[in-house]
FITOR-993991 format. One record per residue: residue in three letters; x, y, z of N, C-alpha, C in turn. Coordinates in steps of 0.02 Angstrom, whole numbers, plus 50000, padded with zeros to 5 digits. Example, Ala and Ser with C-alpha at 12.3 -4.5 7.8 and 13.67 -1.06 7.14 Angstrom:
// FITOR-993991
Ala506604971650390506154977550390506604983550390/Ser506424988850354506844994750357506455000250394/
This chain:
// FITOR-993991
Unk498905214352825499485212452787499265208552725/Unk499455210452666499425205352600500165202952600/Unk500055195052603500705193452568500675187952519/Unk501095185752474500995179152425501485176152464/Unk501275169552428501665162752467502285162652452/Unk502675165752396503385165052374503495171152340/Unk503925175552351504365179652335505135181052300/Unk505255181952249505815183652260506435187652245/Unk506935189452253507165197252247507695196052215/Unk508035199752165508475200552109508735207552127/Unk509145208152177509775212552167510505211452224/Unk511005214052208511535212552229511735212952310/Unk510995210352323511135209952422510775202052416/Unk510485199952392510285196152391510785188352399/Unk510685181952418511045177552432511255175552354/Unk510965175052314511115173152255511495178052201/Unk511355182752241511765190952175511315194452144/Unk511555197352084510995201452042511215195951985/Unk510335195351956510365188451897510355197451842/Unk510925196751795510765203851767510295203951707/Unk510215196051698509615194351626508765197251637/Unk508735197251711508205199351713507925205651780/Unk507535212951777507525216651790507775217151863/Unk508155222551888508145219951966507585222452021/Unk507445217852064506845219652113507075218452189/Unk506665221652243506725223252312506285218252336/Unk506115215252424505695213152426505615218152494/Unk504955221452524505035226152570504195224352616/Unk504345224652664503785221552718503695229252751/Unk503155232652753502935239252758502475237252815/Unk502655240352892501925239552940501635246952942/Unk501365248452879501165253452871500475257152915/Unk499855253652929499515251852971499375250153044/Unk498845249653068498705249453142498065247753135/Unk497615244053111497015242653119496805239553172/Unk497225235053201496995232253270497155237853328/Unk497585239053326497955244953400497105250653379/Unk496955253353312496615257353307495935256053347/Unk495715250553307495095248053320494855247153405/Unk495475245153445495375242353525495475250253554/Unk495755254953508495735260653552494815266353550/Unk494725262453519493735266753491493295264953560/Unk492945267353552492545269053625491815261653616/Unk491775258853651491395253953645490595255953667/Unk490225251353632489365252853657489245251853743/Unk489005253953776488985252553832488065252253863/Unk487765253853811487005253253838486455255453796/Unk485905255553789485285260953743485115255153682/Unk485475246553687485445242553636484715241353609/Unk484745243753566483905241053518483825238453441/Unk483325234653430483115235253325482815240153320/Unk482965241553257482695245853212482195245053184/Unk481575249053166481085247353161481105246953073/Unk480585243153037480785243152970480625249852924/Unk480175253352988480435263052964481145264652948/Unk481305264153010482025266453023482435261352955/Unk482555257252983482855252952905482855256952841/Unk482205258452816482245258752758482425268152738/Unk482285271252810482725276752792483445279152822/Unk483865272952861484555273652868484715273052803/Unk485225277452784485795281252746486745277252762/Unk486515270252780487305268152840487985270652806/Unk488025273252740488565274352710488775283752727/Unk488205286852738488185293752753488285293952842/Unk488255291052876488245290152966489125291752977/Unk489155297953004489735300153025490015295853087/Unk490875295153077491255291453113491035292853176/Unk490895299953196491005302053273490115302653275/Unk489795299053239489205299953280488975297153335/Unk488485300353385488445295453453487875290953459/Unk487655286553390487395283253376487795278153313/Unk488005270653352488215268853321487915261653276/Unk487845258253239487565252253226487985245453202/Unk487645240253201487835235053202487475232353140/Unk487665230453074487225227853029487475218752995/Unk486905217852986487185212252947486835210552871/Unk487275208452821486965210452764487095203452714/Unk486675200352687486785194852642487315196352547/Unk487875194252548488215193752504488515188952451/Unk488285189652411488635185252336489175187952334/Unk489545181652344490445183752319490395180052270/Unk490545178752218490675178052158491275172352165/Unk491065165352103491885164452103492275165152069/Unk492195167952022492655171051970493385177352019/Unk492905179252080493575183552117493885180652147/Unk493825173652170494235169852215494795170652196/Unk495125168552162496045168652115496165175352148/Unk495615180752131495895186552117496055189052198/Unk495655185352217495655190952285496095182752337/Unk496345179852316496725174852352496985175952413/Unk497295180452401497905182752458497655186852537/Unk496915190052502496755194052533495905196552538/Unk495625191352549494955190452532494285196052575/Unk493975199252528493875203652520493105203552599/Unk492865196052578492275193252619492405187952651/Unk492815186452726493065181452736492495180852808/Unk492425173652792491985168752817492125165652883/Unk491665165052924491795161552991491565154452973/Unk492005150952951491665143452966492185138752983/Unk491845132553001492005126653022492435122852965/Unk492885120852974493255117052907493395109252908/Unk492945106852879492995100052881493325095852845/Unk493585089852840494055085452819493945087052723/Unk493405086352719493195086352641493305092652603/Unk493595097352647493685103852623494375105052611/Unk495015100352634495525102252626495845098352574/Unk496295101452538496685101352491497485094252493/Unk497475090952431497675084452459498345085052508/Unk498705091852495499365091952543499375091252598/Unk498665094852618498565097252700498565090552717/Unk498025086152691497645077752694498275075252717/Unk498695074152666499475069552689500075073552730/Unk499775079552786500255081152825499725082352907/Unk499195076952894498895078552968499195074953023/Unk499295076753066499315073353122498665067653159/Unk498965065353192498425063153226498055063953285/Unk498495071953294498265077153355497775082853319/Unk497475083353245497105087053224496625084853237/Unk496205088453253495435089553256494925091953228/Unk494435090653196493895094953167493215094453195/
């Protein structure tokens, strides 16, 4: 799902009416998708687990390796995200990160709405 934090819709269903000064717009929530239902229905590794030797490495092709092949892999790959895409990719971030979020990382709103049942 992409969504932005505020939305809002200009036509005559709307609580406010149609504003007619300015163009009219819909707001429409599409579950167009299934990536999770998809993903839990795929057939899982069950045995034969090994590395690759730095032969093999340097002549896997991982972008050419067919969906239904019965060899599947696991990679992990070092990435520069850039911050010039942050803004851009806000909503919906393109390389999202497993980490720990600590006090010094949050933004002053969050700061003045913690509880004193939060934890980090």
């Amino acid at each position: 799902m992409i969504s932005n934090r505020y939305a809002q819709a200009n036509n005559k269903y709307t609580e406010d009416g149609l504003d007619t000064t300015v163009p009219t717009s819909f707001i429409a929530y599409l579950d167009a998708d299934n990536h999770y239902g998809h993903a839990m229905s795929q057939p899982l590794p069950t045995g034969k687990f090994r590395f690759l030797s730095e032969h093999d490495i340097d002549n896997l092709d991982i972008l050419n390796v067919a969906d239904d092949n019965p060899t599947g892999y696991i990679v992990e790959i070092d990435l520069e995200y850039l911050p010039e895409l942050y803004e851009l990719h806000n909503y919906y971030p393109l390389a999202p990160e497993s980490v720990l979020i600590t006090r010094d990382m949050l933004c002053y709103h969050r700061m003045q709405n913690l509880s004193r049942t939060d934890t980090f």
